[in-house]
C-alpha positions as CSV (number, residue, x, y, z in Angstrom):
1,X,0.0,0.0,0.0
2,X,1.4,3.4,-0.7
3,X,2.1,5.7,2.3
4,X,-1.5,7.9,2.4
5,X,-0.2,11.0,3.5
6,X,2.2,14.2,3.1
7,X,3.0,16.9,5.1
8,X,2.8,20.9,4.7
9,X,5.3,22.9,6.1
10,X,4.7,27.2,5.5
11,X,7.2,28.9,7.1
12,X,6.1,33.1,7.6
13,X,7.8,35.4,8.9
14,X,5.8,35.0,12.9
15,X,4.7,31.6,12.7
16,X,5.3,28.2,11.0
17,X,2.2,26.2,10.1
18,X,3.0,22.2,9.5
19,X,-0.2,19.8,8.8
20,X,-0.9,16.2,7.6
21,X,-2.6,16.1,4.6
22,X,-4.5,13.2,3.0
23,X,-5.3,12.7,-1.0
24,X,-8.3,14.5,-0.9
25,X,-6.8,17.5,0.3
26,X,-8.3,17.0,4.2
27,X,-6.3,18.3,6.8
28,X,-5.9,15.7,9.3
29,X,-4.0,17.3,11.8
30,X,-2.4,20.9,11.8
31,X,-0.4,23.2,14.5
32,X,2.6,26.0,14.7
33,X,5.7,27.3,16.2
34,X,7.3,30.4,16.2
35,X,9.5,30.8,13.3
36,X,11.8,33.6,14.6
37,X,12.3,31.9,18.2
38,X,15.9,30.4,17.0
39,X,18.3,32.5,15.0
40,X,20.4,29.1,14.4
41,X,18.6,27.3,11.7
42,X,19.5,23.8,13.4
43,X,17.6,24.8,16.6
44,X,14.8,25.9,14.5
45,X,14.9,22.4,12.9
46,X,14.8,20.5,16.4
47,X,11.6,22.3,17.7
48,X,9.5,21.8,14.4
49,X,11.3,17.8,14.8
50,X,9.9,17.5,18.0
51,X,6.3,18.7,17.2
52,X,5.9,17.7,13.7
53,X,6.7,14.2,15.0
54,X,4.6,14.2,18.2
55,X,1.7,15.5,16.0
56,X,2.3,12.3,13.5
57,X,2.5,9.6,16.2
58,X,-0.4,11.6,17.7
59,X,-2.2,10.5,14.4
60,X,-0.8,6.9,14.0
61,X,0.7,8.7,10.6
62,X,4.2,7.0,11.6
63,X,5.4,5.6,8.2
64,X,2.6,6.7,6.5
65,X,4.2,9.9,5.0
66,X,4.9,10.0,1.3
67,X,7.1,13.3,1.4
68,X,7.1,16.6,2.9
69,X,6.3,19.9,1.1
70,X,7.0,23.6,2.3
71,X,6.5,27.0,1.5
72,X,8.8,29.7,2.4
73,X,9.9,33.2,1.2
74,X,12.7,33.4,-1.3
75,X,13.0,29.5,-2.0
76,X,14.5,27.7,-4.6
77,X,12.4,24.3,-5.6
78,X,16.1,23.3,-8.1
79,X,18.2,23.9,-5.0
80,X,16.0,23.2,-1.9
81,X,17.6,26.2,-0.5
82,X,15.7,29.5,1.0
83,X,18.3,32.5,-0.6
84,X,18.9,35.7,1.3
85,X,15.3,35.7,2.8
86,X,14.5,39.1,4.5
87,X,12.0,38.4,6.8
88,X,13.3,35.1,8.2
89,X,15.6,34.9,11.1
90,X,18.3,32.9,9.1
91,X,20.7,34.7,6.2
92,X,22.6,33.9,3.4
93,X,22.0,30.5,1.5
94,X,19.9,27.6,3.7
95,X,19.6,23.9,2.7
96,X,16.6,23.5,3.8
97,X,15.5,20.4,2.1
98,X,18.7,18.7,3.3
99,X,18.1,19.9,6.8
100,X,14.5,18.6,6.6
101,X,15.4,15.2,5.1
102,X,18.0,14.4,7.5
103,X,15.4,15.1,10.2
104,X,12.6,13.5,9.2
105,X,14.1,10.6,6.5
106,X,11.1,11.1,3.8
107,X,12.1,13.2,0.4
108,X,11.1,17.1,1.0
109,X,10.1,19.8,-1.8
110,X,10.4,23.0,-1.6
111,X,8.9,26.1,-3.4
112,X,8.0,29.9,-2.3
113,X,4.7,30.6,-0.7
114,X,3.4,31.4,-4.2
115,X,4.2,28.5,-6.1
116,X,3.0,26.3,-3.2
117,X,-0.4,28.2,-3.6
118,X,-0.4,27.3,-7.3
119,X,0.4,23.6,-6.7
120,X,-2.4,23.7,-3.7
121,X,-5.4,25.1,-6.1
122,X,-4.3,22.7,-9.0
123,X,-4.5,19.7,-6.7
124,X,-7.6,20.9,-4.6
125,X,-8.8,23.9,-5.3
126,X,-10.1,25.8,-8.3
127,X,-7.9,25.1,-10.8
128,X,-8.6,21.4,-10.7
129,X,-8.3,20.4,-14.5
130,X,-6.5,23.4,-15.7
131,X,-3.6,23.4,-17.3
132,X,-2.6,27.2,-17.7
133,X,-3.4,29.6,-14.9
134,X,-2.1,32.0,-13.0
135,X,-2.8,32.1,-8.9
136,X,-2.4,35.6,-7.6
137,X,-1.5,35.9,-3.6
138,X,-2.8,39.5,-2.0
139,X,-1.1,39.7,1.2
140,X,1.2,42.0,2.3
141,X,3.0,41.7,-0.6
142,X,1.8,40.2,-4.2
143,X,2.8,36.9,-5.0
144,X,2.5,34.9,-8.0
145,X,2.6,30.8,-9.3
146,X,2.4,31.0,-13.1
147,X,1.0,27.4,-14.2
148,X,1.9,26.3,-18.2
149,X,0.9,23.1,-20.0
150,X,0.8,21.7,-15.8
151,X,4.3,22.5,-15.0
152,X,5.0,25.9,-12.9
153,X,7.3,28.2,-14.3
154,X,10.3,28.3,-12.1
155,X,12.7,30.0,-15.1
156,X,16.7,28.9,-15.5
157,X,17.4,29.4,-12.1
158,X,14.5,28.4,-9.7
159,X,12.7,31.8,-9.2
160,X,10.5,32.9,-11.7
161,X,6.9,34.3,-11.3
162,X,7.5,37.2,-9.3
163,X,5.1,39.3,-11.0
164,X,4.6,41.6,-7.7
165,X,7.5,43.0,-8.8
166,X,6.4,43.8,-12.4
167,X,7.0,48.3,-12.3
168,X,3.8,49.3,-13.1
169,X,4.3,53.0,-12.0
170,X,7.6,53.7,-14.0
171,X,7.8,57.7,-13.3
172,X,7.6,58.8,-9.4
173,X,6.4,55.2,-7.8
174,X,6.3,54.0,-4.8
175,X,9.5,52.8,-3.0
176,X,9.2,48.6,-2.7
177,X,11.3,47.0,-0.6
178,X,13.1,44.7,-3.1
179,X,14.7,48.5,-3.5
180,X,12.9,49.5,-6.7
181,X,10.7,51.3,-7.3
182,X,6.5,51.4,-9.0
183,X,6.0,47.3,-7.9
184,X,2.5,46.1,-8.6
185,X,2.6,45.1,-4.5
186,X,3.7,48.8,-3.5
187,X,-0.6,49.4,-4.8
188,X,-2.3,46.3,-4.6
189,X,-1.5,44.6,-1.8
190,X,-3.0,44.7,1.2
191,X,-0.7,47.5,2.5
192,X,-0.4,49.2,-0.9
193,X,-4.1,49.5,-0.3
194,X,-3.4,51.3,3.3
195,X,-0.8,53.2,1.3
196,X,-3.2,54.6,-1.1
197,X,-5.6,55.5,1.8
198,X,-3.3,57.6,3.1
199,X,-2.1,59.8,0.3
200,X,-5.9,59.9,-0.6
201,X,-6.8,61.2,2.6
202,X,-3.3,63.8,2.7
203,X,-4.4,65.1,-0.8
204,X,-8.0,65.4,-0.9
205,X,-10.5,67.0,1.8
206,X,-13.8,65.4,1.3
207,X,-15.1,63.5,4.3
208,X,-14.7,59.7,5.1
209,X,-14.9,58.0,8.2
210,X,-11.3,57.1,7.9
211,X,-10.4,60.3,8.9
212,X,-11.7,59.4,12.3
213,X,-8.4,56.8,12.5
214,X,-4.7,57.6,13.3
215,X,-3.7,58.0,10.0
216,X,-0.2,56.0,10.1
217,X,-2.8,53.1,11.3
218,X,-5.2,53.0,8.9
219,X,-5.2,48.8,7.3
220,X,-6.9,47.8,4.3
221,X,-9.4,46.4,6.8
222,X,-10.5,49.6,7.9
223,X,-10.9,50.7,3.8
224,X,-13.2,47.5,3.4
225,X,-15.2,48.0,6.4
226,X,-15.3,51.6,5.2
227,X,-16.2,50.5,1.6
228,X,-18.9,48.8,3.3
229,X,-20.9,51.3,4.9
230,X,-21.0,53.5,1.8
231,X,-17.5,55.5,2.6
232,X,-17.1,57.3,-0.8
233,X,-13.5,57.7,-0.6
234,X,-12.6,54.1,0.2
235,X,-14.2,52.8,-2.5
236,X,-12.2,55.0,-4.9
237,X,-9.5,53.6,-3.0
238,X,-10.6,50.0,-4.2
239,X,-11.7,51.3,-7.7
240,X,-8.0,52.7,-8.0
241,X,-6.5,49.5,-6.5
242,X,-8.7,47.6,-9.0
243,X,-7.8,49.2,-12.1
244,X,-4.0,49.2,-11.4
245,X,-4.1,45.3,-11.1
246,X,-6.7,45.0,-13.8
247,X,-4.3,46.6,-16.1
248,X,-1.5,44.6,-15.1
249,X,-3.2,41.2,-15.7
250,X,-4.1,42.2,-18.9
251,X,-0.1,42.2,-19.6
252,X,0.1,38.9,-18.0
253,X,-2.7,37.1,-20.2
254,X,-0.7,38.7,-23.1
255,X,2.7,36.7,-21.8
256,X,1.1,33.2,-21.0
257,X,-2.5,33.0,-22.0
258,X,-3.8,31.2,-18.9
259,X,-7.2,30.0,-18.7
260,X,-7.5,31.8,-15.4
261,X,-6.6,34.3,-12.9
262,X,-7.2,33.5,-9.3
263,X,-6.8,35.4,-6.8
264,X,-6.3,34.7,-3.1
265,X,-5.3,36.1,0.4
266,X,-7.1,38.5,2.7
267,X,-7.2,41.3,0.2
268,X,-9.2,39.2,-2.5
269,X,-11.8,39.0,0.2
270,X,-13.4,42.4,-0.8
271,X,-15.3,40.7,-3.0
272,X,-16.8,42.8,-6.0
273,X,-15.1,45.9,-4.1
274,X,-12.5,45.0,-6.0
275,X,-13.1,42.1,-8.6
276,X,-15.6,45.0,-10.7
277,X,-12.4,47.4,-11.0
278,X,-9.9,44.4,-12.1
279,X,-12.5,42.7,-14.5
280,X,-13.3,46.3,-16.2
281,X,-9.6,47.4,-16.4
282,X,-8.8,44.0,-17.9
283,X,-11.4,44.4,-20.6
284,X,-10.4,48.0,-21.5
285,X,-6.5,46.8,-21.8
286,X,-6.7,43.4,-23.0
287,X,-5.6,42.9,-26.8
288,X,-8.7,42.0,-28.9
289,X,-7.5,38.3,-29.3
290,X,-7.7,37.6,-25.5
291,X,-10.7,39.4,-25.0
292,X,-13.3,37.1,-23.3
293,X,-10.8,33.9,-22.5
294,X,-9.5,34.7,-18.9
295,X,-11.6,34.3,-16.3
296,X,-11.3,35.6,-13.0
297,X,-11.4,33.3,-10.2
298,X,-11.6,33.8,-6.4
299,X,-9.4,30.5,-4.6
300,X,-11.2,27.3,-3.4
301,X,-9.1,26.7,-0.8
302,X,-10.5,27.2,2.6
303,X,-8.3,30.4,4.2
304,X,-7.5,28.4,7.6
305,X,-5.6,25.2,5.8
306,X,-4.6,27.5,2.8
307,X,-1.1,27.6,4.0
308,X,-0.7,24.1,4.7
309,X,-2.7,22.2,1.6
310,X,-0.7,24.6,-0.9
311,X,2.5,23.2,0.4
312,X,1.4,19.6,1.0
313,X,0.3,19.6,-2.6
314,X,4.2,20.0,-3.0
315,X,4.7,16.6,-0.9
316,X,3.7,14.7,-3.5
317,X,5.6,15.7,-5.8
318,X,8.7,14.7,-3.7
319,X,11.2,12.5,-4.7
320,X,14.6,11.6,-2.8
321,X,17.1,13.2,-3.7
322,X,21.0,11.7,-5.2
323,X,23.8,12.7,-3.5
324,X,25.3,15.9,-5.5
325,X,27.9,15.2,-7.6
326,X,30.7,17.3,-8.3
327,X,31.2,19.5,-11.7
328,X,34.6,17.4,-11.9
329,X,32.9,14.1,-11.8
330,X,30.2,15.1,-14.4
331,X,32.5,16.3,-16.5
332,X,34.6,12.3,-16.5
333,X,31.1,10.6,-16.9
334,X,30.5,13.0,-20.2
């Protein structure tokens, strides 16, 4: 009998979320640890050891695991290596997937946060049966898996896809902090979208509500609830959020042609706040021969397991991994 289940590993900035996922895509089991507790990566490595494995014996899942797929800023699914991650704990170049192996003894993939997202939705979620799509993440940044004939788009070198950092504001944008400047993510994540409540409310004088809030404080929560209760000014905010990304996913269709754009993460949950904007931007910027193909998707995947199903989907795709051999010794078998 095959082994029945994988484990997710999504390693954030604050917290860590590990699960035990089964083939339908049910979370059997699921809990955290602080990611930024251990500034050594091999102490790190002990405490999700010691209660990933008290979780699977919790479980009876001992021997059961097919592989172990995670998530993780600025990861490299060629390498198994995170690379110069700024909001983790650990710098430089980390083997993760080594590390994890050795710890646990099943294979281990490993993708970014985006990716895994892609891999989850293809596997479980809405783009079951799709072979070209393109899942959007709206957190505090903007994230993207780019799906083509099934495979994701990982590029020569392990990290393609990062269309948050497409400039879409080439003259006076804002400052991102991959140090450049006009990102899609410095507007339409969730805190461009606090970004764009502020200059709104520093440049204009007509009343909102949100002027009743420290302005440095303001979230894209408080422009939704806003939004909600007929707040003129944050639903221009929204409006202005939505044609910015609308515009730039109609230069995305024009690079890969996907069957679908789906979005996901806190920000998508505006709902028509924001999906009107996007789909009529799109329509006034798409070229005519795309016009009507892409359709615009909200995820399927439940928000609570999210994290964990997106990078157990990667699970199964793990296979051991050969010892690496040196340039020297491919070069004598040539």
């Amino acid at each position: 009998m095959s082994k029945p289940y994988v484990v997710g590993i999504d390693i954030g900035g604050t917290n860590t979320v590990f699960g035990i996922v089964d083939a339908r895509g049910n979370v059997i089991a699921s809990n955290s640890i602080k990611t930024g507790k251990h500034a050594n990566i091999e102490d790190y490595i002990e405490e999700l050891k010691t209660a990933l494995n008290k979780l699977i014996e919790a479980h009876d899942a001992k021997d059961k695991i097919h592989g172990i797929g995670v998530g993780a800023p600025n990861s490299n699914y060629f390498t198994g290596t995170i690379e110069y991650a700024t909001n983790l704990p650990w710098k430089g170049v980390v083997p993760l997937a080594k590390l994890l192996t050795e710890a646990f003894g099943v294979p281990v993939a490993v993708t970014n946060d985006a990716n895994a997202a892609a891999i989850g939705e293809m596997t479980y979620g809405a783009a079951r049966g799709m072979k070209d799509f393109i899942m959007i993440t709206l957190g505090t940044g903007v994230g993207s898996g780019i799906v083509v004939n099934g495979q994701l788009v990982y590029g020569h070198d392990g990290f393609a896809g990062e269309l948050g950092h497409v400039i879409v504001k080439p003259s006076n944008g804002r400052m991102c902090g991959c140090g450049r400047t006009g990102c899609l993510e410095t507007y339409c994540s969730a805190t461009g979208v606090a970004r764009t409540a502020r200059e709104f409310l520093e440049i204009r004088t007509d009343p909102s509500r949100l002027r009743d809030l420290p302005i440095e404080e303001i979230t894209s929560k408080d422009v939704y609830d806003a939004a909600i209760a007929g707040d003129k000014l944050a639903r221009e905010i929204f409006q202005y959020t939505g044609e910015i990304m609308g515009r730039a996913f109609a230069n995305f269709v024009a690079f890969s042609s996907p069957e679908a754009i789906i979005l996901f993460g806190g920000l998508a949950r505006a709902g028509e706040l924001l999906m009107k904007p996007i789909k009529e931007s799109m329509d006034r910027n798409m070229l005519n021969m795309f016009k009507g193909k892409t359709k615009l998707l909200l995820s399927e995947l439940k928000e609570s397991d999210a994290a964990v199903l997106g990078a157990s989907a990667l699970g199964w795709e793990a296979r051991p991994t050969p010892p690496p051999a040196s340039a020297q010794t491919i070069l004598a078998e040539v």
